[in-house]
C-alpha positions as CSV (number, residue, x, y, z in Angstrom):
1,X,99.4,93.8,85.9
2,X,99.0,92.9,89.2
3,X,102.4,92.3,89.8
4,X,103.3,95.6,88.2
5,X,101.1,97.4,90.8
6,X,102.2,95.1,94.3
7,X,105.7,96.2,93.1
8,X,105.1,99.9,92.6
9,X,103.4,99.9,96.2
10,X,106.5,98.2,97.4
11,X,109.0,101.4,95.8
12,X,106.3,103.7,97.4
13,X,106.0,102.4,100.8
14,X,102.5,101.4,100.6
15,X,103.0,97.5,101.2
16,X,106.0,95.1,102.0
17,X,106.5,92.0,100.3
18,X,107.5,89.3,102.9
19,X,108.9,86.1,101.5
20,X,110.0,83.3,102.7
21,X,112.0,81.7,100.5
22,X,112.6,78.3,102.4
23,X,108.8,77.5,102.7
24,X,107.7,78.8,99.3
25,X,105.3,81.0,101.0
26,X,104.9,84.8,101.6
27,X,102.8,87.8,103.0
28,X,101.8,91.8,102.4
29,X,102.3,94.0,104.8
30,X,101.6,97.1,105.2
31,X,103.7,100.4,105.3
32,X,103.7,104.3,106.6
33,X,101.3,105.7,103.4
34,X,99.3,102.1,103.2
35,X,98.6,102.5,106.6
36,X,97.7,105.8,106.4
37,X,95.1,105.0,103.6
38,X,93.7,101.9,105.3
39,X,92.9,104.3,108.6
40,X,91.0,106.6,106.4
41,X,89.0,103.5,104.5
42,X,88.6,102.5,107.8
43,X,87.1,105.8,108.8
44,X,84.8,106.4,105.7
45,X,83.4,102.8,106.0
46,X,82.3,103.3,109.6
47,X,81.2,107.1,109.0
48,X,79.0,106.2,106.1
49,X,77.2,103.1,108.1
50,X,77.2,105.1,111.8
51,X,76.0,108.1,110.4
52,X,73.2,106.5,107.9
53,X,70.0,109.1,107.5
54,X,67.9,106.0,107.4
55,X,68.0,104.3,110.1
56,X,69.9,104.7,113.9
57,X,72.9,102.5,113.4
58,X,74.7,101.5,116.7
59,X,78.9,100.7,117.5
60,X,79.6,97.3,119.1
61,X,82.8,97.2,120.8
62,X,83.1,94.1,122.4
63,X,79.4,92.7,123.2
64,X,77.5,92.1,120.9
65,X,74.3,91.1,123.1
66,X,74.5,93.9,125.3
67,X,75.1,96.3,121.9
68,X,71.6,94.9,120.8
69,X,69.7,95.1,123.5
70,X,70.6,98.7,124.5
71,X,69.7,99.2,120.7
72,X,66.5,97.4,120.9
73,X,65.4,98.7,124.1
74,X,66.2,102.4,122.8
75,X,64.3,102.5,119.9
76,X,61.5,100.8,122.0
77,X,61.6,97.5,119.9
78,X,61.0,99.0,116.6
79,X,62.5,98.2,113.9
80,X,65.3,98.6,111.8
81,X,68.2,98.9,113.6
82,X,71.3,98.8,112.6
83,X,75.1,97.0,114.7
84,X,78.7,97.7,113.2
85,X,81.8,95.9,114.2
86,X,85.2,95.3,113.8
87,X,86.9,92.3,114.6
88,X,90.1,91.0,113.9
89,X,90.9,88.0,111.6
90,X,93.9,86.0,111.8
91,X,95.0,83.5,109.0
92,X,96.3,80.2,109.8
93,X,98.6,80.1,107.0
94,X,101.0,81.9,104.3
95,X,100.1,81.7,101.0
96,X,101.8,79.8,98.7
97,X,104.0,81.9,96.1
98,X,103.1,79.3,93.3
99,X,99.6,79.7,93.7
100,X,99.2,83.6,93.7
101,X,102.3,83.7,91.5
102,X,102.9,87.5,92.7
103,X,106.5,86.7,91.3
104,X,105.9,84.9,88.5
105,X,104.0,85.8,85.1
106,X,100.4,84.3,85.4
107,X,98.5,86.5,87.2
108,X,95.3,84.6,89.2
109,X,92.3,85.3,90.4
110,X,92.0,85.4,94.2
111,X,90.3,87.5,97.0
112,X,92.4,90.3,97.7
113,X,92.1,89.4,101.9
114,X,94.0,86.0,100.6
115,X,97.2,88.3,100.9
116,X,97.3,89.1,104.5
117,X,98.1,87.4,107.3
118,X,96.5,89.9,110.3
119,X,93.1,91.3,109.0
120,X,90.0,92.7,110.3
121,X,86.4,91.6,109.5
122,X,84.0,94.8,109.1
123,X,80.6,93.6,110.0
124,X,77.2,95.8,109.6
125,X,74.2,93.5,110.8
126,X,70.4,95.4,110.1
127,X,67.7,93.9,112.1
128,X,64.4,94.6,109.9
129,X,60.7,93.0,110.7
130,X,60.4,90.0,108.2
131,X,57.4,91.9,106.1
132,X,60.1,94.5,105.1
133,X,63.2,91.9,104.8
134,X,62.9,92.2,100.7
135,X,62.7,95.8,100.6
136,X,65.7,96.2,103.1
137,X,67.8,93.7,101.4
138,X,67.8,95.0,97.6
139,X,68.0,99.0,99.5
140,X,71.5,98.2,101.2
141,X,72.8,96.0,98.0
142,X,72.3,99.6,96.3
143,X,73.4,101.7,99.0
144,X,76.7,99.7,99.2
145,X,77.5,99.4,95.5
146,X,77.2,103.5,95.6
147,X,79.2,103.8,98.3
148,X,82.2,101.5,96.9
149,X,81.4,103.8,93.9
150,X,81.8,106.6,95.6
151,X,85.8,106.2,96.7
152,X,86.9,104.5,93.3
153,X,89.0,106.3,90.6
154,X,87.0,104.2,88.2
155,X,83.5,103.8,89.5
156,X,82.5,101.5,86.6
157,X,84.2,98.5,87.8
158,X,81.9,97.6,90.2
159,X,78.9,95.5,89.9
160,X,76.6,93.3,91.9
161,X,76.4,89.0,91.4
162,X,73.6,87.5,91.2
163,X,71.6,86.6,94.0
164,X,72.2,82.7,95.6
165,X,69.2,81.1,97.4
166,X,71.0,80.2,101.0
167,X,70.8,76.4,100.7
168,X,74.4,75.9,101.6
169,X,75.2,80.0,102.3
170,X,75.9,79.7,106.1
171,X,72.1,79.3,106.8
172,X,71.3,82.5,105.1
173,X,68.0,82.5,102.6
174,X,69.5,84.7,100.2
175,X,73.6,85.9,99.6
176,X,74.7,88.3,96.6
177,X,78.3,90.0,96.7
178,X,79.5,93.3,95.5
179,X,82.1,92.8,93.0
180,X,85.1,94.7,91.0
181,X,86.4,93.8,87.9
182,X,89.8,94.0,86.7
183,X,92.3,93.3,83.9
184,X,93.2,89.6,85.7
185,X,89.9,88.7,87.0
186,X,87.1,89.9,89.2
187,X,87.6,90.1,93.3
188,X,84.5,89.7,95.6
189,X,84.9,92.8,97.6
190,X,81.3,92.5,100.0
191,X,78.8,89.9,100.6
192,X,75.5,90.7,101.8
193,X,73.2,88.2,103.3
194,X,69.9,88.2,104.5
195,X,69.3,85.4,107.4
196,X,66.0,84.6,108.4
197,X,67.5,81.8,111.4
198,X,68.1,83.3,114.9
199,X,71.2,85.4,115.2
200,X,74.2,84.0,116.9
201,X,74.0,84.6,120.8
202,X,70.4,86.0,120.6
203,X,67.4,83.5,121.5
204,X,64.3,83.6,120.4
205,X,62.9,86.2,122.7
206,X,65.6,88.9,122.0
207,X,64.8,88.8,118.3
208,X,61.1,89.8,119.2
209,X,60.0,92.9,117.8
210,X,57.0,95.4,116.7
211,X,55.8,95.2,113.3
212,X,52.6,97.7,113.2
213,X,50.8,96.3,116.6
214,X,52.3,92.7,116.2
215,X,55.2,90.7,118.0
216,X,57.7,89.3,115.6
217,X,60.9,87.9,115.2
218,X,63.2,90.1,113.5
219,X,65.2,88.8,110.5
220,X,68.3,90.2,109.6
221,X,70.8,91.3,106.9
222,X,74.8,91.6,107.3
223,X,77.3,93.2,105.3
224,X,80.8,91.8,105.7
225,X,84.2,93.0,103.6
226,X,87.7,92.9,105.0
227,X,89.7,95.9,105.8
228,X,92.6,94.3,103.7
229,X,89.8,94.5,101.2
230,X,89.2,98.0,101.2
231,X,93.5,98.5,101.0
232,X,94.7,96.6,98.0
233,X,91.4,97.9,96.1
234,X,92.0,101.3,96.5
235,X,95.4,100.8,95.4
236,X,94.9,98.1,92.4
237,X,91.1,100.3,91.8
238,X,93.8,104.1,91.9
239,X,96.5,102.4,89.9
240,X,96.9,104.4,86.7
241,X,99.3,104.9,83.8
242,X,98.9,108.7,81.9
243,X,101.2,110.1,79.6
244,X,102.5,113.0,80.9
245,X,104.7,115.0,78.8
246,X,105.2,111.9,75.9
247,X,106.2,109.5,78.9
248,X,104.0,107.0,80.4
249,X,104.2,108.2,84.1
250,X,102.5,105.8,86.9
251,X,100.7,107.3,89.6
252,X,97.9,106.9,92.2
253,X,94.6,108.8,91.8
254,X,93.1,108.1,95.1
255,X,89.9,110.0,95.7
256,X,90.6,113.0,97.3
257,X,88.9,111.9,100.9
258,X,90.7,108.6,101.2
259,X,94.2,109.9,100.2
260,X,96.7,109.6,102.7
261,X,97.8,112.7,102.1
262,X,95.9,115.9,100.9
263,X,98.8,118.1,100.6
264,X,102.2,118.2,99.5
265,X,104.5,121.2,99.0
266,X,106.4,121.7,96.3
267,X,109.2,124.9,95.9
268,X,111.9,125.8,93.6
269,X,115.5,126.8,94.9
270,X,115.4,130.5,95.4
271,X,118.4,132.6,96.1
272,X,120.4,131.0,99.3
273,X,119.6,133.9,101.7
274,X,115.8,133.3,100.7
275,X,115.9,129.5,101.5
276,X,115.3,130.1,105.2
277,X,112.4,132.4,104.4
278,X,110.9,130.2,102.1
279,X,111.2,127.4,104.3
280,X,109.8,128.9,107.4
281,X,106.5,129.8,105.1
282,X,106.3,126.5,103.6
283,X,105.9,125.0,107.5
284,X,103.7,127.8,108.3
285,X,101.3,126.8,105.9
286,X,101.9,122.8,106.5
287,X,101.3,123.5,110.1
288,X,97.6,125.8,109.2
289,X,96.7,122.6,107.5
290,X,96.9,120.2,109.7
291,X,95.8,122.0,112.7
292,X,92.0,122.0,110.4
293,X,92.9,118.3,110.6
294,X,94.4,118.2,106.7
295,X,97.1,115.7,106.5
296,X,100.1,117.4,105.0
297,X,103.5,115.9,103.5
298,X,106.2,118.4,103.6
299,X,109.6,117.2,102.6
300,X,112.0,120.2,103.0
301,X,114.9,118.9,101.0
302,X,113.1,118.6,98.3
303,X,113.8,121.8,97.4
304,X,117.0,120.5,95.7
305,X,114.9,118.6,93.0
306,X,113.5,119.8,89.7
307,X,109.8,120.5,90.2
308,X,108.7,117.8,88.0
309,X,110.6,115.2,89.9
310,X,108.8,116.8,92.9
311,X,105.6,116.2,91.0
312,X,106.4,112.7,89.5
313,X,107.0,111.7,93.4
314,X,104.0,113.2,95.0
315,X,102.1,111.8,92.1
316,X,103.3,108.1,92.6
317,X,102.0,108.7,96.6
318,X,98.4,109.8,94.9
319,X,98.7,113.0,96.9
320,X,95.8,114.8,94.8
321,X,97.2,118.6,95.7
322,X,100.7,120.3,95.6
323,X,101.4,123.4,96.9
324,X,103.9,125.2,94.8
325,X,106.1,128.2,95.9
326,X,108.5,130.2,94.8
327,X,110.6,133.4,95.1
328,X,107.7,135.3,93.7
329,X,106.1,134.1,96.6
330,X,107.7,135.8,99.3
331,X,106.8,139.1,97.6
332,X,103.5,138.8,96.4
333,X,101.6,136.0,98.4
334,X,100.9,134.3,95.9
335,X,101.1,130.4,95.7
336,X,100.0,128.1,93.0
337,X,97.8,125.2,93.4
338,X,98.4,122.1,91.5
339,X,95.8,119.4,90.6
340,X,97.2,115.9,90.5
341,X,94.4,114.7,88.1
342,X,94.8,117.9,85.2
343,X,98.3,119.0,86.2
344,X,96.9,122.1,86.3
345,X,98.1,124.8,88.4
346,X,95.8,127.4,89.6
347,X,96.7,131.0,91.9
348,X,95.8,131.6,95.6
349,X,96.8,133.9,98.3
350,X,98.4,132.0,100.8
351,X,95.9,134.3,103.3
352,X,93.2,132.1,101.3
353,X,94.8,128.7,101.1
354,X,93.9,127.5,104.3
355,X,89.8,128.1,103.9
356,X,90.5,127.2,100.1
357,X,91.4,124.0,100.7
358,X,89.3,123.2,102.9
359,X,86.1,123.9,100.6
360,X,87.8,121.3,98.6
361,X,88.0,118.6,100.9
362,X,84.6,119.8,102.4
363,X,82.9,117.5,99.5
364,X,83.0,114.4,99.0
């Protein structure tokens, strides 16, 4: 199955397949629509960590010293605090075509980073007081297996391991890892940690902090994935197979706020002298979309195609709306509104579409 899925994101643009036949070895990379996806993963992960209602989370950029101690001299050396990066992670090596066997017909188990060659490490390191460090640790493993939840198709597959004591954990006293299941094994996704040694680059006296009227040194607790994590399990975790009209019809149901498109447009091939007219409306509306920041796909030649191969297409790129327009159209206002997930269609003024859609995408 996993196979089956790398090669559909290969017909769809998503990812590349990069072999190299004379070593044995070869690589993903990533296309238009994958990228597309990975910026909004990207985005979300970052939004949902800067923007926590818990605690004042902080950006590092490119120090991670100075990062802290603006944080810690903020917030008056209080605790918790909260540092997100982004680094990048280069592999040494290809992998080895025998050992993931992408090609072959025994699928393994294998982290789904193991894939890339260029990769980023997303980082989110909370500094709590140690009389806390308990209550903190099980709080994020939650808040993180939600929030992986939260952007799956099929929020069931994930789960939590159990927790490892930190005897040979990179120093940390306790390490458990969000996990998804799948048809050909489970993939680590995050591991969380909680470190009570001193923090890499900070001594002693930058750990001190208050706890009540005390001085202590703060412990802390890091969450690391990979972006190249959050890519292939949106598109293995969006992979689906419905039967649509008797025929078994693959597609991607990516949640609506990580799609890489919102909107496609979809038209049937009115009379000629109509085409023009048709066609200036359809990137009317395209362009009201995207100025409110909704990405749009508007293919105009399209039109030539049956609408169901229009769907069937749209469908395969996991766009969850499609625009559809017709002759009727140009008369009436009216448009219809298609659901990727029901295939249902449903009316709207194209006065309204603009505001509809954006109550839409206005929840997550």
């Amino acid at each position: 199955m996993f196979r089956k899925i790398i090669d559909f994101c290969s017909k769809n643009g998503f990812l590349k397949v990069v072999e190299y036949s004379s070593l044995n070895v070869f690589e993903l990379k990533i296309g238009p629509p994958g990228a597309l996806l990975q910026e909004n993963l990207r985005r979300e992960w970052l939004d949902n960590l800067v923007h926590s209602k818990d605690i004042c989370v902080f950006y590092n950029y490119n120090d991670f010293k100075h990062c802290y101690d603006y944080a810690r001299s903020l917030m008056f050396q209080t605790v918790p605090i909260g540092i997100v990066e982004i680094l990048p992670s280069k592999k040494q090596s290809f992998i080895d075509v025998e050992k993931i066997n992408i090609c072959g017909t025994d699928e393994k188990t294998n982290n789904f980073a193991d894939y890339f060659m260029n990769d980023y490490r997303l980082i989110y390191t909370m500094f709590v007081a140690p009389s806390m460090a308990n209550q903190f640790f099980h709080q994020i493993q939650r808040q993180r297996k939600i929030w992986w939840r939260k952007i799956s198709a099929s929020p069931g597959r994930y789960s939590l391991s159990d927790i490892q004591n930190g005897n040979n954990l990179a120093d940390s006293q306790y390490s458990v890892n969000i996990e998804s299941k799948y048809t050909w094994g489970n993939h680590i996704l995050e591991t969380i940690s909680l470190f009570s040694k001193n923090h890499t680059g900070l001594c002693n006296a930058d750990l001190m902090v208050k706890d009540g009227k005390k001085q202590v040194p703060a412990v802390y607790i890091k969450c690391e994935t990979r972006l190249s994590n959050l890519l292939l399990n949106s598109l293995c975790d969006a992979y689906e197979e419905p039967v649509i009209q008797s025929e078994k019809r693959p597609l991607f149901r990516f949640h609506r706020k990580v799609a890489p498109y919102k909107i496609s447009f979809s038209a049937t091939l009115p009379k000629s002298e109509l085409l023009d007219e048709l066609q200036d409306l359809t990137t009317y509306l395209s362009k009201l979309l995207r100025n409110n920041n909704i990405t749009t796909l508007l293919i105009a030649e399209n039109v030539k195609k049956t609408l169901e191969a229009q769907y069937r297409q749209y469908d395969e790129l996991g766009i969850p709306y499609t625009v559809v327009l017709n002759e009727a159209t140009l008369r009436d206002g009216i448009a219809w509104l298609r659901n990727r997930d029901t295939t249902l269609k449903e009316q709207v003024h194209v006065a309204d579409l603009v505001s509809y859609v954006e109550k839409i995408y206005k929840h997550f």
